[in-house]
N, CA, C and O atoms as a GROMACS GRO file, in nm:
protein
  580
    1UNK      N    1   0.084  -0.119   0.000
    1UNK     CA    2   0.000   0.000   0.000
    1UNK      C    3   0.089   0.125   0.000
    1UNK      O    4   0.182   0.132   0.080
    2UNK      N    5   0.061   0.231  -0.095
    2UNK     CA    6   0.168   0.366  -0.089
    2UNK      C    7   0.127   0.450   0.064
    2UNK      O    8   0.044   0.458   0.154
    3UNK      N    9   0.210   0.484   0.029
    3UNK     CA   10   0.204   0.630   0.143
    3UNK      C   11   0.148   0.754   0.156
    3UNK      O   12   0.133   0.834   0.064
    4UNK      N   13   0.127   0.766   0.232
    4UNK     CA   14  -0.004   0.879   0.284
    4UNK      C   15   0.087   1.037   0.260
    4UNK      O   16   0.132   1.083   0.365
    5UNK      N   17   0.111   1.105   0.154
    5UNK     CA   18   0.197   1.215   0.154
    5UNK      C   19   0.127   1.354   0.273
    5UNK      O   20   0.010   1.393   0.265
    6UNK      N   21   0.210   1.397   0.354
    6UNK     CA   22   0.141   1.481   0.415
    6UNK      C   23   0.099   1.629   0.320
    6UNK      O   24   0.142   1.735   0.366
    7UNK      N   25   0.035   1.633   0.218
    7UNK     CA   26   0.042   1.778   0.137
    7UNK      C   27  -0.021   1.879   0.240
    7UNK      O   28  -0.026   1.989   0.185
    8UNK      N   29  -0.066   1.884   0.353
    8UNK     CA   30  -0.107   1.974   0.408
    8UNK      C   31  -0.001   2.065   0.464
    8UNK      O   32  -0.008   2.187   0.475
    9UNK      N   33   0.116   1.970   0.505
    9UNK     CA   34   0.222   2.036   0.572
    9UNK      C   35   0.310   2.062   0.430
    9UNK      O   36   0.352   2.177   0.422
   10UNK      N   37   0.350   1.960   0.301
   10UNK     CA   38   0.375   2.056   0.182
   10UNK      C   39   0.333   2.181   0.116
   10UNK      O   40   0.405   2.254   0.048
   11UNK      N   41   0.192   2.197   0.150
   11UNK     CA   42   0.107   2.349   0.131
   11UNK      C   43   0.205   2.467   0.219
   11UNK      O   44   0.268   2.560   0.170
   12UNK      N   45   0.191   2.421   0.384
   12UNK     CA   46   0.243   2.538   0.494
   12UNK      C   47   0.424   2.533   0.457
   12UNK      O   48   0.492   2.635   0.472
   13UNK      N   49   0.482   2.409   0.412
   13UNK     CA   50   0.627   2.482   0.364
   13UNK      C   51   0.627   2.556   0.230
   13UNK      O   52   0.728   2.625   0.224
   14UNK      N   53   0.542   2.568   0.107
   14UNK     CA   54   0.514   2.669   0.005
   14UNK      C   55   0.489   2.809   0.056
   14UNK      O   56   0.542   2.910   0.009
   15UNK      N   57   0.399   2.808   0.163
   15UNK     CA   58   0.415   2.933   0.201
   15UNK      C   59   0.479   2.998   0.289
   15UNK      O   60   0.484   3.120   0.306
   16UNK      N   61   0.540   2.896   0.361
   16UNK     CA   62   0.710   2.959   0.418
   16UNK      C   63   0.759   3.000   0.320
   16UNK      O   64   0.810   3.112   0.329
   17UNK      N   65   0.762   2.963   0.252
   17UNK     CA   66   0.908   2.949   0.166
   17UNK      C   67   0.860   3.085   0.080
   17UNK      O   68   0.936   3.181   0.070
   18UNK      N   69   0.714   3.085   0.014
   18UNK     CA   70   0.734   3.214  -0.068
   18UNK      C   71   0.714   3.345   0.005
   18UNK      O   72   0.718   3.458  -0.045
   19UNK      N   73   0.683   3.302   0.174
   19UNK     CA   74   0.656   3.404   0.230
   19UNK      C   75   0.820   3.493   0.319
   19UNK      O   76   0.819   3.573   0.413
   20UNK      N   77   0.927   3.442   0.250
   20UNK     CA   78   1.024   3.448   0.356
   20UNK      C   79   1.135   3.363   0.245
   20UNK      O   80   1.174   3.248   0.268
   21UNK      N   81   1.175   3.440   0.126
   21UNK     CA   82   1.242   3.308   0.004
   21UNK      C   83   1.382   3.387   0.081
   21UNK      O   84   1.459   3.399  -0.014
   22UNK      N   85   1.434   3.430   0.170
   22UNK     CA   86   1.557   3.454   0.181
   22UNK      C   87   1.584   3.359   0.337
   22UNK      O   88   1.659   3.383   0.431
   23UNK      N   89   1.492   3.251   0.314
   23UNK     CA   90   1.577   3.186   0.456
   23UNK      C   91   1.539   3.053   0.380
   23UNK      O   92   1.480   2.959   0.434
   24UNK      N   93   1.574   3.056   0.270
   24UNK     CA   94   1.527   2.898   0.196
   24UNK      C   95   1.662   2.875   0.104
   24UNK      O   96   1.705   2.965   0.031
   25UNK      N   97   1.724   2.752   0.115
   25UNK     CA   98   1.818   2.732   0.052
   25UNK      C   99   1.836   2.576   0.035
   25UNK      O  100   1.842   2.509   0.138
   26UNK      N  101   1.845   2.525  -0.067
   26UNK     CA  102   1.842   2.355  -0.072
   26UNK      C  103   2.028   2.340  -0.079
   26UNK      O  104   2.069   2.230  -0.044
   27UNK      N  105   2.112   2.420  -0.110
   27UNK     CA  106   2.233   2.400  -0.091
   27UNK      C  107   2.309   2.402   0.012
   27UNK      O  108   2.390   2.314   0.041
   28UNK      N  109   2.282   2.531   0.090
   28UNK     CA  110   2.384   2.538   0.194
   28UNK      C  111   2.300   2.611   0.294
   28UNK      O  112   2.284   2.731   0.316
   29UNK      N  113   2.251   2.503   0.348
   29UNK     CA  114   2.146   2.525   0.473
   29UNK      C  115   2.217   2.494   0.563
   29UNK      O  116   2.315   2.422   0.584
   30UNK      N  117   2.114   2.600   0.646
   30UNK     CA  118   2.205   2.606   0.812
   30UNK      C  119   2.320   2.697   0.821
   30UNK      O  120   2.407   2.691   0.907
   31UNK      N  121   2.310   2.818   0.686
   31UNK     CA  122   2.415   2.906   0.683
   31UNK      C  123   2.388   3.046   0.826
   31UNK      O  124   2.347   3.019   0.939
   32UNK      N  125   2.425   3.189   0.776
   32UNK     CA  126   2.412   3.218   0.918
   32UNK      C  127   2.298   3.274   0.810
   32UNK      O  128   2.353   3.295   0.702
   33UNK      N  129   2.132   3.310   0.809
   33UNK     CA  130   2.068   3.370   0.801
   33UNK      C  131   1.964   3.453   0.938
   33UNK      O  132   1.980   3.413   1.054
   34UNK      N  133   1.891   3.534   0.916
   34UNK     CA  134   1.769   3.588   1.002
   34UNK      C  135   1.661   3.465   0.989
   34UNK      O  136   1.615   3.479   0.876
   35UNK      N  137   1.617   3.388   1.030
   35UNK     CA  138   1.498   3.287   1.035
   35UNK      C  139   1.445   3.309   1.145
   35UNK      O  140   1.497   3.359   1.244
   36UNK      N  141   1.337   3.271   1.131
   36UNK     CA  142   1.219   3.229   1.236
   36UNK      C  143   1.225   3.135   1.356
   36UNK      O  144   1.167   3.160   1.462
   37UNK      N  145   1.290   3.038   1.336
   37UNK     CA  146   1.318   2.981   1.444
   37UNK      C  147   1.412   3.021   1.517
   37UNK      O  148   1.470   2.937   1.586
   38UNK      N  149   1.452   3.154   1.522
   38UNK     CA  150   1.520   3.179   1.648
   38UNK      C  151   1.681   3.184   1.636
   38UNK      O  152   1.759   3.263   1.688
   39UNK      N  153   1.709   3.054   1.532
   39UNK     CA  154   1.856   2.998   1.542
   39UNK      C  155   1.986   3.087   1.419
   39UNK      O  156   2.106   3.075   1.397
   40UNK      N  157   1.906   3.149   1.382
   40UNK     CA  158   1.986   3.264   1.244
   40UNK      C  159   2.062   3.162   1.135
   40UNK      O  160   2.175   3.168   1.086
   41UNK      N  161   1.948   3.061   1.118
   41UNK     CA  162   2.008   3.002   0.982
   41UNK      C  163   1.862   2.973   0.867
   41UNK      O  164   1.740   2.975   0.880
   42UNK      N  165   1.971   2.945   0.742
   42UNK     CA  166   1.817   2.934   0.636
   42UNK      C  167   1.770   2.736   0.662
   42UNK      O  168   1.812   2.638   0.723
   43UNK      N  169   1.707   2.758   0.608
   43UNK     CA  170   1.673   2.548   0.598
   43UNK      C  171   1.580   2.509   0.487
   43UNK      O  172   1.471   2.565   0.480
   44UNK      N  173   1.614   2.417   0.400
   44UNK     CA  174   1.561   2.334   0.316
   44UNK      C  175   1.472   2.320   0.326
   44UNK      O  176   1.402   2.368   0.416
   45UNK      N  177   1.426   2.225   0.209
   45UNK     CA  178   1.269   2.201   0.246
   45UNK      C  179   1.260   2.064   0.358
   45UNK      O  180   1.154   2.062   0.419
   46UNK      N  181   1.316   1.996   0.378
   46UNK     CA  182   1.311   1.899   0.515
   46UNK      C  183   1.352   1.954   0.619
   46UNK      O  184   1.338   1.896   0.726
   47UNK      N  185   1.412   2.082   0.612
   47UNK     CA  186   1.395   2.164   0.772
   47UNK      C  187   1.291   2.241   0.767
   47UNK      O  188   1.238   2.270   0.874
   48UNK      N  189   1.251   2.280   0.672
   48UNK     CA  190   1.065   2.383   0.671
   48UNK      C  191   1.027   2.284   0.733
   48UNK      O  192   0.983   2.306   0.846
   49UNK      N  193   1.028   2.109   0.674
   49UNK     CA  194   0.900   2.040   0.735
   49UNK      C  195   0.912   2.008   0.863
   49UNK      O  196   0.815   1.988   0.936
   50UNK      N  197   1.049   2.001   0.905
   50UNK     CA  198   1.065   1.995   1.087
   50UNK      C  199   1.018   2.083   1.139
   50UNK      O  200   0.919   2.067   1.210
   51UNK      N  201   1.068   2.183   1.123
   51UNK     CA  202   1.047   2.337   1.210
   51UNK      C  203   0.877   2.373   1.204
   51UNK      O  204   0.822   2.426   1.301
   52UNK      N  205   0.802   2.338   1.077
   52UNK     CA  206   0.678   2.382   1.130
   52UNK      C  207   0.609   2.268   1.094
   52UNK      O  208   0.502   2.318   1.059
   53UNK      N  209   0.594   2.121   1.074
   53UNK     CA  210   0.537   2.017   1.164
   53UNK      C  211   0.568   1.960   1.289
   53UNK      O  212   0.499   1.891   1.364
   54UNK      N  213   0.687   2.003   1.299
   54UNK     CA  214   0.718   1.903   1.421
   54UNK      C  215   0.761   2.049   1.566
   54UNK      O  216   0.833   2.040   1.666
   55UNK      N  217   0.657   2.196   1.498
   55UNK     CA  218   0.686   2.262   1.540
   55UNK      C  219   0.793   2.290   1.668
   55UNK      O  220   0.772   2.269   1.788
   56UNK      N  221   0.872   2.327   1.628
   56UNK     CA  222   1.042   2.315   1.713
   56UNK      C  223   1.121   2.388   1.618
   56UNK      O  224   1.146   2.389   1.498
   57UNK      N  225   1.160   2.474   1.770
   57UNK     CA  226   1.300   2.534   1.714
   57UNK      C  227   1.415   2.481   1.674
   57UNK      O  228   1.450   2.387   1.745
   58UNK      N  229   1.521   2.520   1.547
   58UNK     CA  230   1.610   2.456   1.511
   58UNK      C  231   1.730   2.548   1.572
   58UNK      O  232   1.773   2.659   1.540
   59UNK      N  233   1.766   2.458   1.670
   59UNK     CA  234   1.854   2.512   1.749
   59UNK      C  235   2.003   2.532   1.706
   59UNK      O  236   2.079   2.445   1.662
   60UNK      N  237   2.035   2.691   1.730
   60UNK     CA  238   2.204   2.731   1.727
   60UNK      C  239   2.331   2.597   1.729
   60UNK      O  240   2.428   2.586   1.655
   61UNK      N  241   2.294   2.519   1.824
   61UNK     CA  242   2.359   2.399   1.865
   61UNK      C  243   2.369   2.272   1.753
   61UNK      O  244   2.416   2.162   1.782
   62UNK      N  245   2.334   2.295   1.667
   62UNK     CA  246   2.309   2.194   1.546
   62UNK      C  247   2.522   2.146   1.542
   62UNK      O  248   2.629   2.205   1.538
   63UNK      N  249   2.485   2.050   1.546
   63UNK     CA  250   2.619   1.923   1.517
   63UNK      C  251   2.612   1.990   1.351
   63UNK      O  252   2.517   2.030   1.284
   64UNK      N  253   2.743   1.982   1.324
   64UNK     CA  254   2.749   1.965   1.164
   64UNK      C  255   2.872   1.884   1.121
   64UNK      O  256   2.967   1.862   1.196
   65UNK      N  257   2.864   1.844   1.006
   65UNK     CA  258   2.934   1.720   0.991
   65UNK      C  259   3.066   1.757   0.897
   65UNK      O  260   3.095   1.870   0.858
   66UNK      N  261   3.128   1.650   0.874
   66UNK     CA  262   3.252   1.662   0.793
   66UNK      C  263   3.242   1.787   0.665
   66UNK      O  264   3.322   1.874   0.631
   67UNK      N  265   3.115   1.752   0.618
   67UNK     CA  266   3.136   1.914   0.515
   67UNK      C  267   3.048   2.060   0.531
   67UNK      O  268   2.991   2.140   0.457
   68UNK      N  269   3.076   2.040   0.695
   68UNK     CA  270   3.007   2.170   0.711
   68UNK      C  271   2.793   2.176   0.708
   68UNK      O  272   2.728   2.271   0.664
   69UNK      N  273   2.748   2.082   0.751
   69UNK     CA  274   2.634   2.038   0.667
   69UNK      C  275   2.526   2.017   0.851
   69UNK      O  276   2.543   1.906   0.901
   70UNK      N  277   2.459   2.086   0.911
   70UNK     CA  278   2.362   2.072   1.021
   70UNK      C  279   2.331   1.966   1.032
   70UNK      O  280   2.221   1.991   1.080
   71UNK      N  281   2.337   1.800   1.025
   71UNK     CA  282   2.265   1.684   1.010
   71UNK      C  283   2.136   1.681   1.142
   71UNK      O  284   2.050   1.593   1.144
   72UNK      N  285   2.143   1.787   1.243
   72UNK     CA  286   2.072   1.701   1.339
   72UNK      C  287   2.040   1.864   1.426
   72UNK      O  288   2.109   1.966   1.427
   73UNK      N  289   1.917   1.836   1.490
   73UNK     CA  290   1.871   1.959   1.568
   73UNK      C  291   1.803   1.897   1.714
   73UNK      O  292   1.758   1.787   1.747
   74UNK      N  293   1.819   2.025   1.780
   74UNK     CA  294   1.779   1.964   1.933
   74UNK      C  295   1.683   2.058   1.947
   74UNK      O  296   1.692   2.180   1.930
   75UNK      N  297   1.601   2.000   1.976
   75UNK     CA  298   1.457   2.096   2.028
   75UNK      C  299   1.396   2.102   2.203
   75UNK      O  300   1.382   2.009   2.283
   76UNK      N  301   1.380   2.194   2.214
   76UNK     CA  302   1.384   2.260   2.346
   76UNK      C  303   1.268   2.158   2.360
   76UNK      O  304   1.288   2.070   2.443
   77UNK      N  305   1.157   2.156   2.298
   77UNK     CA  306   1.040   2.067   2.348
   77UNK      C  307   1.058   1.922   2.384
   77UNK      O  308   0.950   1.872   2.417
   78UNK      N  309   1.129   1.863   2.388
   78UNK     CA  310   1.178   1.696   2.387
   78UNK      C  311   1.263   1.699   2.542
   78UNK      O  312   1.343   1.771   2.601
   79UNK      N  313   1.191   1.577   2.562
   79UNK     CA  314   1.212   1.505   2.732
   79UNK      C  315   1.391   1.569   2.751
   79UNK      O  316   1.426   1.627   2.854
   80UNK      N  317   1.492   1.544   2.626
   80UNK     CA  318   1.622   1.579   2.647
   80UNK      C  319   1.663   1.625   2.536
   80UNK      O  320   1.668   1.555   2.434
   81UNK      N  321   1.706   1.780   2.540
   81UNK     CA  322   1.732   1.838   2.453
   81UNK      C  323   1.864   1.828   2.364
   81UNK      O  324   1.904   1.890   2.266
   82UNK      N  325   1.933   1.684   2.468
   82UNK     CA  326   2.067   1.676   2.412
   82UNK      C  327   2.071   1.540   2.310
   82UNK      O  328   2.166   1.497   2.243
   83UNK      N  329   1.943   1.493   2.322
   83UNK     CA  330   1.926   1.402   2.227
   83UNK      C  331   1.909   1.446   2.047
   83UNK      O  332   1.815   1.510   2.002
   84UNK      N  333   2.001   1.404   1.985
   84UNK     CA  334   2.024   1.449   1.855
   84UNK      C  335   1.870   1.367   1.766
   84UNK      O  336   1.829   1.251   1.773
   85UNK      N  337   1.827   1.463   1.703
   85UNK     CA  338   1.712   1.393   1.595
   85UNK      C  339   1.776   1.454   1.455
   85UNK      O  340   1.811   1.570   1.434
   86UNK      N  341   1.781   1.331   1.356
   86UNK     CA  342   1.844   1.343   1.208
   86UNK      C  343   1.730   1.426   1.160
   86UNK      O  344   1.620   1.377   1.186
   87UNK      N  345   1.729   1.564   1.085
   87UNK     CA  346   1.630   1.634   1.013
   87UNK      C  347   1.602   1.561   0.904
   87UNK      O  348   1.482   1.582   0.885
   88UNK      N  349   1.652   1.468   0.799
   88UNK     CA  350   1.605   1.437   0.664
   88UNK      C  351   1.529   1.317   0.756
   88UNK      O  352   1.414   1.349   0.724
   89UNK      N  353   1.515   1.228   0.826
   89UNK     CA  354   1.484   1.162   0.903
   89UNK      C  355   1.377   1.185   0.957
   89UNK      O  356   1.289   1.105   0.925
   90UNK      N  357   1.345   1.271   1.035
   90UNK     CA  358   1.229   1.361   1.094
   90UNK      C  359   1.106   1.438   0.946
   90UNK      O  360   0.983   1.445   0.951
   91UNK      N  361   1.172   1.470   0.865
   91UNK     CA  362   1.092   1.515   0.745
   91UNK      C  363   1.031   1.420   0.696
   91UNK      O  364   0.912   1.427   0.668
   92UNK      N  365   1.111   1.300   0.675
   92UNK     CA  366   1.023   1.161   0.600
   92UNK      C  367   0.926   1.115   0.666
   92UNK      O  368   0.848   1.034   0.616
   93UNK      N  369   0.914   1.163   0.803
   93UNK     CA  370   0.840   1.080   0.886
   93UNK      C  371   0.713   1.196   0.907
   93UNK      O  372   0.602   1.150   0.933
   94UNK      N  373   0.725   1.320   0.897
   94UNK     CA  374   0.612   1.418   0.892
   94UNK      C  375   0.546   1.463   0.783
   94UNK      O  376   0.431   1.506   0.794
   95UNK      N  377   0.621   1.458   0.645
   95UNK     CA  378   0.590   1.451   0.525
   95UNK      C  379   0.514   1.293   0.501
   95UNK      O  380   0.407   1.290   0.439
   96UNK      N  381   0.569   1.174   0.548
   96UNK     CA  382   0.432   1.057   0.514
   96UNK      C  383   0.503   1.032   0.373
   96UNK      O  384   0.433   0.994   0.279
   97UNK      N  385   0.695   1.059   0.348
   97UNK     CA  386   0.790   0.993   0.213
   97UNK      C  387   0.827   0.879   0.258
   97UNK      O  388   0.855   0.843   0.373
   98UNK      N  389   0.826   0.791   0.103
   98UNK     CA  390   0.928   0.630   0.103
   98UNK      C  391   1.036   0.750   0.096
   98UNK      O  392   1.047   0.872   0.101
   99UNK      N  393   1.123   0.603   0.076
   99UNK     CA  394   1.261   0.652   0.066
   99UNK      C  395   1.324   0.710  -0.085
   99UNK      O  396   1.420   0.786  -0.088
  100UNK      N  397   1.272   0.675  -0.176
  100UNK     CA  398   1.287   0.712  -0.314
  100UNK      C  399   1.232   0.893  -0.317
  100UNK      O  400   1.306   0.986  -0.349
  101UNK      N  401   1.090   0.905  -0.277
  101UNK     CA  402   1.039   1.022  -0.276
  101UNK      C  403   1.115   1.138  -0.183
  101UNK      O  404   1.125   1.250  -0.233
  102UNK      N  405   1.172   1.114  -0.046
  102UNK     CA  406   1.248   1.174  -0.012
  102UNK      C  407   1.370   1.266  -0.063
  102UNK      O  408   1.410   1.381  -0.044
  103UNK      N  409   1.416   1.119  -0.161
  103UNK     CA  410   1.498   1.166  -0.211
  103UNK      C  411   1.491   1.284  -0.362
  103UNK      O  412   1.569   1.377  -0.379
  104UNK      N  413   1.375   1.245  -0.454
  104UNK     CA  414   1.303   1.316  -0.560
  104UNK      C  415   1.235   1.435  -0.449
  104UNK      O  416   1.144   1.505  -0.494
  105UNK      N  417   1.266   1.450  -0.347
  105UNK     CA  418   1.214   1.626  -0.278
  105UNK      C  419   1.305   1.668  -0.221
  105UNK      O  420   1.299   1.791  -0.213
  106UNK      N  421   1.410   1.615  -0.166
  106UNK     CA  422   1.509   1.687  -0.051
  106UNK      C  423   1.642   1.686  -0.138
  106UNK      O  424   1.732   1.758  -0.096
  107UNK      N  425   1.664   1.618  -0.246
  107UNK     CA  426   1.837   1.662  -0.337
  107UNK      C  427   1.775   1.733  -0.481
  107UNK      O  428   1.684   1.704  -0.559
  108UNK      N  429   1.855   1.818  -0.472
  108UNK     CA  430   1.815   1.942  -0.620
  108UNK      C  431   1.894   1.808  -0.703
  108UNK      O  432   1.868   1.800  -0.823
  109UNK      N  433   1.955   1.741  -0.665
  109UNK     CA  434   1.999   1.655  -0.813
  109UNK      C  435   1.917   1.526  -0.843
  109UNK      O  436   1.952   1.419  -0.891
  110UNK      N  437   1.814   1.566  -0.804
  110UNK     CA  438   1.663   1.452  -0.834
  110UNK      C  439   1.560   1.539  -0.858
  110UNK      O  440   1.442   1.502  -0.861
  111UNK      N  441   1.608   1.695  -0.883
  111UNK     CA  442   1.459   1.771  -0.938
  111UNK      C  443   1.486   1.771  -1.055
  111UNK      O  444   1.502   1.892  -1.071
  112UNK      N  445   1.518   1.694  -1.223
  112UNK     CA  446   1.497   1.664  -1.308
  112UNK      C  447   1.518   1.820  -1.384
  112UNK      O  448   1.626   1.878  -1.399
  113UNK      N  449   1.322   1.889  -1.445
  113UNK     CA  450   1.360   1.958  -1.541
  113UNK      C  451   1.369   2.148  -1.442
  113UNK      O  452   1.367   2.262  -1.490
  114UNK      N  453   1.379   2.099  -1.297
  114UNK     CA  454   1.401   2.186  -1.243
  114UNK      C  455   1.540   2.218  -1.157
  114UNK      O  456   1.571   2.321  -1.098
  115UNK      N  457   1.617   2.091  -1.170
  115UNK     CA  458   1.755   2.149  -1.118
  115UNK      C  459   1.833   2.247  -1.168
  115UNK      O  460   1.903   2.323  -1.101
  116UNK      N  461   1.821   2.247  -1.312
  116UNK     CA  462   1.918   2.358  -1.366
  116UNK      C  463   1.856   2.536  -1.325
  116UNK      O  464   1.916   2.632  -1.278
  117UNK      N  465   1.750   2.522  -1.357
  117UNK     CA  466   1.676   2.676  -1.266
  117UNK      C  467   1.711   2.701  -1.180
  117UNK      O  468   1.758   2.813  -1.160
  118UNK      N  469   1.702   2.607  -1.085
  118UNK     CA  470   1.763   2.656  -0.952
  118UNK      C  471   1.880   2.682  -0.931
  118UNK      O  472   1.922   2.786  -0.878
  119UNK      N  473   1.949   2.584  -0.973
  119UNK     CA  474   2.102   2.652  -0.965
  119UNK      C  475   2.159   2.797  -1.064
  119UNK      O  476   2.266   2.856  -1.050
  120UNK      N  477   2.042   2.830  -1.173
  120UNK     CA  478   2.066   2.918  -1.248
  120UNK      C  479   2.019   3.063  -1.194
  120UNK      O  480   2.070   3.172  -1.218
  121UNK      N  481   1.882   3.024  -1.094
  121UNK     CA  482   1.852   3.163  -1.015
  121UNK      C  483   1.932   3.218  -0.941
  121UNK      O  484   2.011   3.166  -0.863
  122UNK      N  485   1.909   3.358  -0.970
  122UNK     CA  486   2.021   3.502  -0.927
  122UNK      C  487   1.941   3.567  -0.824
  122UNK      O  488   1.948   3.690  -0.815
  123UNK      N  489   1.869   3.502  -0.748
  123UNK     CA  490   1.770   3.568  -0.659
  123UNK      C  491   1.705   3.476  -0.556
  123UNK      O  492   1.658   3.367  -0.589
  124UNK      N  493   1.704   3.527  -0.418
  124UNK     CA  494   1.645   3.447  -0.332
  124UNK      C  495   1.494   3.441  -0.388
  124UNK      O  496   1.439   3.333  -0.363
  125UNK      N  497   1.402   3.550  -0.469
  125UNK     CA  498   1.244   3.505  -0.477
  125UNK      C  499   1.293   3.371  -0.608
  125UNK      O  500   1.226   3.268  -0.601
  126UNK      N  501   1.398   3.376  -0.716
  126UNK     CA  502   1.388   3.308  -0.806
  126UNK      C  503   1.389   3.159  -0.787
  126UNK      O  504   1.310   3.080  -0.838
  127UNK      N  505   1.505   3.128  -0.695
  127UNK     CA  506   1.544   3.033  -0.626
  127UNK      C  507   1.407   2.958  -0.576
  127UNK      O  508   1.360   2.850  -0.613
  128UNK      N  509   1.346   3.077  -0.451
  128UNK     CA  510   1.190   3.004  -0.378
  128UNK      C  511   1.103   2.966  -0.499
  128UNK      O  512   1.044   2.858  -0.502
  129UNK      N  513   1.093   3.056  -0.601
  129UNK     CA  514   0.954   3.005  -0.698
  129UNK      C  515   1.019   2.905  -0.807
  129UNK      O  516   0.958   2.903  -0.914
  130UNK      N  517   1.117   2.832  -0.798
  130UNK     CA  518   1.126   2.695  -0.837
  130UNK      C  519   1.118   2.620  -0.741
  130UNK      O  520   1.055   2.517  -0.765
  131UNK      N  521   1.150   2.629  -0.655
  131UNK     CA  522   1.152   2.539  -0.552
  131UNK      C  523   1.034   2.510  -0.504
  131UNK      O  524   1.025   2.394  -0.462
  132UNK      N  525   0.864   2.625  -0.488
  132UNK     CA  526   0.767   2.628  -0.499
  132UNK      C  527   0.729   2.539  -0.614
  132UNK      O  528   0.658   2.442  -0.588
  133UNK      N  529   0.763   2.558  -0.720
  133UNK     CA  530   0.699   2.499  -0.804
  133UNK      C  531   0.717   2.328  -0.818
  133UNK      O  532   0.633   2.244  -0.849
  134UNK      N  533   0.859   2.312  -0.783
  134UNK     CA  534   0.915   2.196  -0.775
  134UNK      C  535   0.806   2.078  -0.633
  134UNK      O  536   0.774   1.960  -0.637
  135UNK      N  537   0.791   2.139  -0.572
  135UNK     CA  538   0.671   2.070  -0.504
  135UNK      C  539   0.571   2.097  -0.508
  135UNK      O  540   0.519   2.054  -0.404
  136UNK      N  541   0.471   2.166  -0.592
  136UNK     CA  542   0.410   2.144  -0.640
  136UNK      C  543   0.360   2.009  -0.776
  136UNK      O  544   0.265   1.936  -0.802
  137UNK      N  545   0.474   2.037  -0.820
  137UNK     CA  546   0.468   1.909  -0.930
  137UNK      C  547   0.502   1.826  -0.842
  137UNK      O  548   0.463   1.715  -0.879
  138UNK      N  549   0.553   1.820  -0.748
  138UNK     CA  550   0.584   1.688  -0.603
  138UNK      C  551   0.456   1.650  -0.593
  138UNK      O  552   0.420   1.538  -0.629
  139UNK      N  553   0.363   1.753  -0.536
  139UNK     CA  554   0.208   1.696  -0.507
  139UNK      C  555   0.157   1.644  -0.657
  139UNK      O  556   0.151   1.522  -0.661
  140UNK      N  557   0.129   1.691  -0.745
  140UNK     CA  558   0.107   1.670  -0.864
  140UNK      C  559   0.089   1.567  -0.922
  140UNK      O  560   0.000   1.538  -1.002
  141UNK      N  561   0.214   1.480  -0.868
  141UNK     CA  562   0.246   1.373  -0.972
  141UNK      C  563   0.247   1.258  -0.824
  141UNK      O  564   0.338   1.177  -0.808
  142UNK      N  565   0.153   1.268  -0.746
  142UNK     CA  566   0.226   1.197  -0.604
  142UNK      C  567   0.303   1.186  -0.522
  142UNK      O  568   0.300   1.128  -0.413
  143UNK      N  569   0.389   1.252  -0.580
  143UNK     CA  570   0.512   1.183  -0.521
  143UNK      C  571   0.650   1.130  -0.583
  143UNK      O  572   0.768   1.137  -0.548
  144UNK      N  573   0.561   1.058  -0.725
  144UNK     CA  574   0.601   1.013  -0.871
  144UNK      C  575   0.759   1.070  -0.903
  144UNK      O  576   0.864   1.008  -0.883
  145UNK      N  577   0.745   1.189  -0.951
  145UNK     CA  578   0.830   1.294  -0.964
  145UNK      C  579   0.871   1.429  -0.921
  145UNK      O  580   0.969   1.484  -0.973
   0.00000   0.00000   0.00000
């Protein structure tokens, strides 16, 4: 039986994202930006879906790994805040992705006829309205593509 995609919480990261396209970045998230959660970095679309499904701050304290990269956030709301939760991990599980679909939403090098746009936009709105659009055709097609 497929999987239940959460598009309700894909709807509320579209409008993060076009409401606020300068704290959205699928490359180099977790840089120092102004965001909403408190922590002054931008986040992907599997940190949109943490931060406002699994409503929690993405905390300053983020571990980052050999290339510089946030893998994991501690949220003030949880029994122990020193317990590390994987964000692409946490997204699959609030978004309602297999593992294939995860991957066709969370790496720009599985958005097909939209990777080159994105990497070609000269603008944080240009950047968000592919990336908008790019899940949109996410909902679109299921999941599919």
């Amino acid at each position: 039986m497929p999987n239940e995609i959460n598009v309700e919480l894909l709807d509320q990261i579209i409008q993060a994202i076009d409401r606020e396209p300068e704290v959205f970045d699928m490359v180099m998230w977790a840089k120092s930006k102004p965001w909403r959660s408190g922590c002054g970095t931008t986040a992907c679309i599997a940190g949109h879906a943490v931060a406002i499904g699994d409503k929690v701050q993405l905390s300053a304290q983020a571990k980052f790994d050999e290339f510089g990269d946030a893998s994991t956030y501690f949220s003030l709301e949880r029994p122990d805040p020193k317990e590390p939760v994987h964000i692409e991990d946490k997204a699959i599980e609030l978004l309602g992705l297999s593992g294939s679909q995860s991957r066709i939403l969370f790496y720009v090098s599985h958005w097909g006829d939209f990777e080159q746009p994105y990497y070609d936009a000269t603008s944080y709105r240009e950047r968000a309205d592919v990336a908008i659009a790019r899940i949109q055709h996410f909902i679109t097609t299921n999941g599919e593509e």
